[in-house]
N, C-alpha and C positions, 0 to 999 in steps of 0.2 A: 504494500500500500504506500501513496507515494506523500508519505502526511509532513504538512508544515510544521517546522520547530514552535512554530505559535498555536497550537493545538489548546483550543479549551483547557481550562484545567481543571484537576479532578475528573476528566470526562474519558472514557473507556473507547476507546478507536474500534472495540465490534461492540457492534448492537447483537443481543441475542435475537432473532428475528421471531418476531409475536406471534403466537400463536391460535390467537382469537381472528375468528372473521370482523369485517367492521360494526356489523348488526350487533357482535357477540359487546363491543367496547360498549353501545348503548347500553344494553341487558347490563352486565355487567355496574356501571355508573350507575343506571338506577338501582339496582339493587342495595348501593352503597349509599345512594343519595337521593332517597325518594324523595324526600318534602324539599329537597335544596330546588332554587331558580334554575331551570336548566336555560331558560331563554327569554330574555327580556324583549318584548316589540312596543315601541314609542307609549311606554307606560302600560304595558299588558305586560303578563307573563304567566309562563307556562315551568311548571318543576317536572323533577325525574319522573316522575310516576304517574302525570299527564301527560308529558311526551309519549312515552313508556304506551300507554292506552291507547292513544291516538295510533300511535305504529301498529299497534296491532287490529287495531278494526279498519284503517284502510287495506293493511295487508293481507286478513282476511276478505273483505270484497274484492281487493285484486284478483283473487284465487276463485274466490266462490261465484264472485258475478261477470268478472272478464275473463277468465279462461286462462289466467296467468298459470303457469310450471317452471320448472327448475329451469334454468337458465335462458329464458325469454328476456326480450329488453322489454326495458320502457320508457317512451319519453316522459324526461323531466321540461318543460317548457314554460317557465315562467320566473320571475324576481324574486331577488332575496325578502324571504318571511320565516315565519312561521311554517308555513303549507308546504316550504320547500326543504325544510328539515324535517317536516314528519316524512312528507313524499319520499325522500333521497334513501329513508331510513324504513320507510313502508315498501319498498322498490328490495330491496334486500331483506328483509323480514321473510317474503314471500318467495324466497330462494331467485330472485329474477336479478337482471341485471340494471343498473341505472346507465341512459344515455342522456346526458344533461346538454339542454339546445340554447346556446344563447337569445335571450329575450326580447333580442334586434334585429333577427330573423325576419326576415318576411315568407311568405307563403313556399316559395319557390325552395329558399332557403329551407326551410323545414321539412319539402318535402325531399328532397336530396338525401338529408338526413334519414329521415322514416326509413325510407325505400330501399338504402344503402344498409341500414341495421336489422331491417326485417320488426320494426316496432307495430305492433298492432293497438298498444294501446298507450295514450299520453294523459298526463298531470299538467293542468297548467291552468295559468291565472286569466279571470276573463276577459282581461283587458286584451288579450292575444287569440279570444275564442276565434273572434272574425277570420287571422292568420290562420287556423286551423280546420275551420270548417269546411273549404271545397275539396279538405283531406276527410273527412266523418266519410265515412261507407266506402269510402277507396281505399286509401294506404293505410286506414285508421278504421278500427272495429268501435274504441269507448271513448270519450275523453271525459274526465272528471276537474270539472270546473272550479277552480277556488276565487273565492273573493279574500282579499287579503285583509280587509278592513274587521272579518267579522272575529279577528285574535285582540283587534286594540280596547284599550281599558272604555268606561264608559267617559272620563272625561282625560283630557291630556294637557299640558301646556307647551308640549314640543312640536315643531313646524311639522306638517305631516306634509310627504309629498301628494301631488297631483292624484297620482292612480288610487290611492285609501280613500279620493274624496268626491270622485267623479260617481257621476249616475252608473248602475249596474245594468247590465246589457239583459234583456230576455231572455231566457233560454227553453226552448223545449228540452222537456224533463218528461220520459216516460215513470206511471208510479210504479213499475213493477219492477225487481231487478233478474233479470235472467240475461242469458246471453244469445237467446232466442228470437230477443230484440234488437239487437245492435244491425246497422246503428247507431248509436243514441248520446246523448251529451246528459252529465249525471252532475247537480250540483255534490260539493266537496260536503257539503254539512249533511246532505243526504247517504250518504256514502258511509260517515262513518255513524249515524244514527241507526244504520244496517245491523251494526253490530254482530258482523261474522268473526267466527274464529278462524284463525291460519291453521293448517296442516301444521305439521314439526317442523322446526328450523332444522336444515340439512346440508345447508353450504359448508362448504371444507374452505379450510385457507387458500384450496388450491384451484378456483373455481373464479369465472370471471364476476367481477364487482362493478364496474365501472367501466362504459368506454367512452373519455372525454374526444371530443372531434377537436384537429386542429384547426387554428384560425382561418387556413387557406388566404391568408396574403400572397402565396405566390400559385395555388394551383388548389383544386378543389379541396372540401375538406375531408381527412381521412380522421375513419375513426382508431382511437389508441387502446388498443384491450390490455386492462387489470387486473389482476387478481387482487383477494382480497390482503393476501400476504403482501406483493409489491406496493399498493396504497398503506398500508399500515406501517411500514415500514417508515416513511416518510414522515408521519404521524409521529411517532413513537421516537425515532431521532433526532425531530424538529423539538417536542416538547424537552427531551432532554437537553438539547443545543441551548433552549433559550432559556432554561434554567427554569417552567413553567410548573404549576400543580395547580390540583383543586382548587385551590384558592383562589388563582388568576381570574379575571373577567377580562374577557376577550372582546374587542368592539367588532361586527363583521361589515366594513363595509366595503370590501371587496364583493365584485360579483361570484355568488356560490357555483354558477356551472364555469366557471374558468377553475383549473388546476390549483390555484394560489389562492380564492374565496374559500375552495373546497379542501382543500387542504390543512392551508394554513390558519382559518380558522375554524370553520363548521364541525369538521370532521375531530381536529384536536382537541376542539372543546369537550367532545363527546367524551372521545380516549380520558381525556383527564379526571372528568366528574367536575369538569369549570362550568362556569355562567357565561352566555354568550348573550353581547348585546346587538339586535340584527337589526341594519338601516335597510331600508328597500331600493331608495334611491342618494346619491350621493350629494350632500349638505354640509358645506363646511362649518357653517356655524350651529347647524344640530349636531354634526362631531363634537363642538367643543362642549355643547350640553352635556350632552352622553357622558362624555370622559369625566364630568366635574358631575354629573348627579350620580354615575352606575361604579366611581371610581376605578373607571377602565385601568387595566396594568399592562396590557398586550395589543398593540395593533401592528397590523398588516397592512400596507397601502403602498400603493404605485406612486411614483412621482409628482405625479398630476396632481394627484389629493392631496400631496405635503406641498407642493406651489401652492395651491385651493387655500387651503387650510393656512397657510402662515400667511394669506392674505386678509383674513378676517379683520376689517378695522379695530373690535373693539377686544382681540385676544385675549391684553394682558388683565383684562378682568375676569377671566376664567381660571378656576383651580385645577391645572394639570398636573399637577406634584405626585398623582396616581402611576402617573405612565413609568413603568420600570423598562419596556425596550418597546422600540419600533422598526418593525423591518421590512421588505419590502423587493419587488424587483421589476421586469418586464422592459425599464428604460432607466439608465443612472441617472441617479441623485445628481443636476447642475450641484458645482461643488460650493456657491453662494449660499444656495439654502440650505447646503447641509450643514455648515456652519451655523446660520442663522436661527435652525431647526434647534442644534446640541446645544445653543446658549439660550434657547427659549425651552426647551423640554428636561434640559440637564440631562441628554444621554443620548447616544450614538443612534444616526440611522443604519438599522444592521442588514446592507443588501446581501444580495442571493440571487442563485439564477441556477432554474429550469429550466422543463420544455413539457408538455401534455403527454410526450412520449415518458416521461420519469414523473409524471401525476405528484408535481415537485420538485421540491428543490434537491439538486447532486451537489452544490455549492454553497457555502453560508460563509460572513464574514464571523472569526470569532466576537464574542459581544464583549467582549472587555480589549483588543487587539485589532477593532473597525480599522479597514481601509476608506476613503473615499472612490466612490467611480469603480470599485471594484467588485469581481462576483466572489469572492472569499476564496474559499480552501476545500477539497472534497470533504463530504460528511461523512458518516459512518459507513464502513465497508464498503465506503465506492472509490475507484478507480477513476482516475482523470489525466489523459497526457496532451501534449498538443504535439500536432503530427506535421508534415508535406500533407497538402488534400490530394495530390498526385499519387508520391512514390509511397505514402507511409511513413517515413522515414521520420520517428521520434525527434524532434527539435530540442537546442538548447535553450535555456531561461535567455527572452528576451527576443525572441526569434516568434512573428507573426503566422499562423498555420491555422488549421480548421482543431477544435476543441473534441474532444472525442471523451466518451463517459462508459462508463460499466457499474453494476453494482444489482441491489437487490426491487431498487422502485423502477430499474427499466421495464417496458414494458414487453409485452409477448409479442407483438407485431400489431398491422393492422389490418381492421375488420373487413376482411375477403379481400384482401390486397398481398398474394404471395410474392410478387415480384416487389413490390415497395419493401415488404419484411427482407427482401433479402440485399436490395439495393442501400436497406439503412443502415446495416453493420457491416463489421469488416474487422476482422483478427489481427493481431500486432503482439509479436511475442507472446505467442499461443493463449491471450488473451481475447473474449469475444469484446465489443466496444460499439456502442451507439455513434454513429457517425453526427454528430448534432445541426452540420450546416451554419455555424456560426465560427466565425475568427477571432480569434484571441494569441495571449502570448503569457506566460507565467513569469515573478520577477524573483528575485534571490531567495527571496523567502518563501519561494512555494505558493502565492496568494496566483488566481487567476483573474485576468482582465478580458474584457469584451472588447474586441478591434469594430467589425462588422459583421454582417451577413454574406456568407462565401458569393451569392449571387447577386450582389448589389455592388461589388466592386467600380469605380468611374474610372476608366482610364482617356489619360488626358496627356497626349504625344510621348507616350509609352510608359508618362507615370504612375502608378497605380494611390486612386483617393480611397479612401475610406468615409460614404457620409457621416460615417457616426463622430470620427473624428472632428471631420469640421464643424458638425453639427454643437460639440462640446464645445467645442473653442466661440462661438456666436453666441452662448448662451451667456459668455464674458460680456458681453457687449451691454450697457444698463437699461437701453432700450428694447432689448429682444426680449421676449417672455416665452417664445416657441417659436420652433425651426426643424423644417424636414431639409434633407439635402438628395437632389436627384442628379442625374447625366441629364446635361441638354448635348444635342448634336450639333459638331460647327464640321464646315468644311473641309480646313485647315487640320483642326487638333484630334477631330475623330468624335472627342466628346470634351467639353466644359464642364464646370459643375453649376450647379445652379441651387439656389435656397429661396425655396418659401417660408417667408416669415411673420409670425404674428407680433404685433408691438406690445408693450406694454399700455395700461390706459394712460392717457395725457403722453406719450411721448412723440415727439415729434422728428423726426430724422428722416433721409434721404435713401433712396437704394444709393446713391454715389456715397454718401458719406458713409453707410454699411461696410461697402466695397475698399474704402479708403482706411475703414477701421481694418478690417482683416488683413492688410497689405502688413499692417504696423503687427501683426499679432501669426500669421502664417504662412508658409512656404508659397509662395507666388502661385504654382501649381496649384494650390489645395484652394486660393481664396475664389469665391464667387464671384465668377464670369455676371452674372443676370440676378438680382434679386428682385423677387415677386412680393406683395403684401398680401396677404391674404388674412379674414376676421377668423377664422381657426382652421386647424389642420385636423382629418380625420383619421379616427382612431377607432382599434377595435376595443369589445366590450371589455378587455383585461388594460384597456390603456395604451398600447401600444401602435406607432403611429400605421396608419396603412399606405406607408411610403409606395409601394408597387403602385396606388391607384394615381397619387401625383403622377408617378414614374411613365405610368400608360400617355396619362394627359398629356405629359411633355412630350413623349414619343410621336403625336398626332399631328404636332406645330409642324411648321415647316423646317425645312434644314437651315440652321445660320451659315451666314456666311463670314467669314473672317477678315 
């Protein structure tokens, strides 16, 4: 194992690898902690042994009224709630498998998914009924509709979003339940007022859990099949990495069908017997509520949220002195705010970096030994070298290659994709390795860095850019707030680079003086030929920018000429 001198301390380089399914860590928690809050939603809450109930009478309908068995999927399609932790947890109860659809799906989108995973039956919120209905009696037998408003307390004083407060959509509802009818669209309250028992719980560690789909920024999305050993794995090594227990309160406002929502908090919460405080939609100044009323100790968030969040005008009147660690990954910490962050929160942003194919994190910074900008050090019993993307050929510290991973949260391949499963690894010192598609480089100390995306390279009269790099270096600039960097094409150079940029509010600057900054700050090569203004840049549901859809746009312009 190739482990950093700066290795946690006190912390055991193997994880014994757990033995419980993820279903079993619920069972298990509640048993230990019936009456304790298992989840807080904007002043409701639900403990062990309501959750606990709740899993089990949807999980029985699953079974008894949709025709669910042992390793069927199902979609999960809808926001962070309540519904979508009994769901994730009723979805496994019922020995089936969870496939979680991002909630910004449109129609087409979803049914890709379905149809690609063989899902007959979906969980999801009705504000997405409409997306899923010209699927009912096609690609879809049931779908069991929740309204997510009907968990919250009778009164609240925290901002609720949007979706808890809008008009509730119609639904035919047949009263009978069989599967004789489908089919049919079933409200969630109906469902579990069914009050069926499950069969026996029968899933083994070794059984699939979960198949999260990739983003597909550069090509459709493939599903990543789990078992329930590889997810827990990550689970169980996170909680130990961050120093967390029962005690912890977790705020979840990541989204739960991304790897890093579902992982890093929903899922660990379970594992521990902690309280998890679950946002739906993202609020930077209901964040700072939460953390000062629920004395949050654990958050997980992307970069975006920590810009969000440290821009709240009226911050420093909120008591965050709760927060023992923050960590976080998908896009690095601008190195401004994480300064700004550690002197307003008193403690290090702890990044990390995954992929859907390791349903988590292979990388974490240690939390007392943070890097900036950096994805840490391999976690327990995982393997990490960085190679040639060519020959193979192991590189030395400080030398740019493609990142490559092994360990126990890889995943088994993807869902009916044999040639993908075999086009993604690749053996190196009779070790098997996740090829990851991403470039990096590791520095004296064992820690690894993120360069770029091996397919996003700009070359510009034979030099090779990297957008992320320049991407980092603009975010110097005091008027940038966000910046994607793509290839434009010139006649001359083959390719430019080019930046779209969103300003900060009230600033006021030039693409020339941009241009004239970067001259003073990067290799003539690397600064920006063309900067574009643009009021924001898109992003998928984990945060992450969707630089290929700029990349296309520019690809359409015409050719520059030099």
């Amino acid at each position: 194992m190739n482990y950093s001198p700066y290795w946690p301390d006190s912390l055991a380089h193997h994880l014994p690898l757990p033995q419980p399914s993820l279903y079993e860590n619920l069972e298990t928690s509640a048993g230990r902690y019936p009456r304790k809050t298992a989840l807080h939603y904007y002043g409701g809450a639900l403990s062990y042994a309501q959750l606990r109930q709740e899993v089990e009478a949807l999980a029985g309908f699953l079974q008894r009224q949709c025709g669910i068995a042992r390793g069927d999927r199902v979609a999960l399609y809808m926001q962070n709630s309540p519904q979508y932790v009994i769901g994730y947890y009723a979805i496994l109860r019922a020995n089936a498998v969870v496939v979680p659809v991002n909630p910004m799906n449109n129609t087409a989108e979803l049914r890709h998914i379905i149809e690609d995973c063989g899902a007959k039956v979906a969980l999801l919120g009705d504000e997405l009924y409409e997306n899923a209905r010209p699927l009912l009696g096609d690609a879809i037998s049931h779908v069991i509709v929740a309204r997510y408003a009907d968990y919250l307390s009778d009164s609240t004083n925290l901002p609720l979003p949007a979706v808890l407060t809008e008009a509730v959509p119609e639904l035919d509802v047949h009263p009978e339940f069989s599967v004789a009818i489908a089919p049919r669209a079933v409200r969630w309250r109906a469902a579990l007022a069914a009050a069926q028992q499950p069969s026996p719980y029968v899933a083994s560690p070794e059984d699939l859990a979960v198949i999260p789909y990739t983003s597909g920024t550069t090509a459709a999305p493939k599903g990543c099949m789990h078992t329930h050993r590889s997810a827990n794995h990550v689970v169980a090594g996170s909680a130990q990495w961050c120093g967390l227990s029962q005690d912890s309160v977790i705020l979840c406002s990541m989204p739960m069908f991304h790897v890093s929502g579902m992982q890093h908090t929903m899922n660990l919460a379970l594992f521990l017997g902690a309280a998890m405080v679950v946002m739906t939609r993202w609020d930077s100044h209901c964040a700072a509520q939460l953390i000062e009323r629920y004395r949050i100790s654990y958050w997980s968030a992307i970069s975006t949220m920590m810009i969000d969040f440290m821009s709240v005008p009226d911050l420093d009147r909120f008591d965050l002195s709760s927060i023992e660690i923050v960590g976080g990954g998908g896009a690095a910490m601008p190195r401004a705010l994480a300064q700004r962050m550690a002197a307003r929160l008193a403690v290090p942003y702890v990044e990390g970096y995954g992929l859907s194919e390791t349903i988590g994190a292979t990388h974490l910074n240690p939390p007392q030994r943070c890097k900036q900008q950096c994805l840490g050090i391999p976690i327990q019993d995982t393997e990490s070298i960085v190679v040639d993307p060519t020959t193979f050929e192991v590189l030395d510290p400080g030398v740019t290659g493609e990142i490559l991973v092994g360990g126990p949260q890889v995943f088994t391949g993807y869902w009916g994709r044999p040639e993908a499963t075999r086009d993604a690894f690749v053996e190196v010192a009779g070790i098997r390795y996740l090829r990851t598609g991403d470039l990096g480089y590791i520095d004296e100390d064992g820690y690894f860095f993120f360069v770029d995306r091996l397919k996003r390279m700009i070359n510009v009269s034979g030099y090779k850019v990297w957008p992320a790099e320049v991407e980092t270096l603009l975010f110097g600039h005091p008027a940038i707030q966000d910046a994607c960097v793509v290839a434009a094409r010139d006649a001359r150079k083959g390719e430019i680079v080019k930046a779209f940029v969103v300003l900060r509010a009230g600033a006021d600057v030039s693409a020339k003086q941009i241009i004239e900054w970067a001259h003073e700050h990067m290799a003539s090569y690397k600064v920006p030929q063309i900067v574009e203004f643009v009021l924001g840049l898109p992003r998928t549901g984990s945060g992450k920018v969707q630089w290929r859809l700029l990349q296309d746009r520019e690809n359409s312009s015409p050719l520059l000429a030099s």
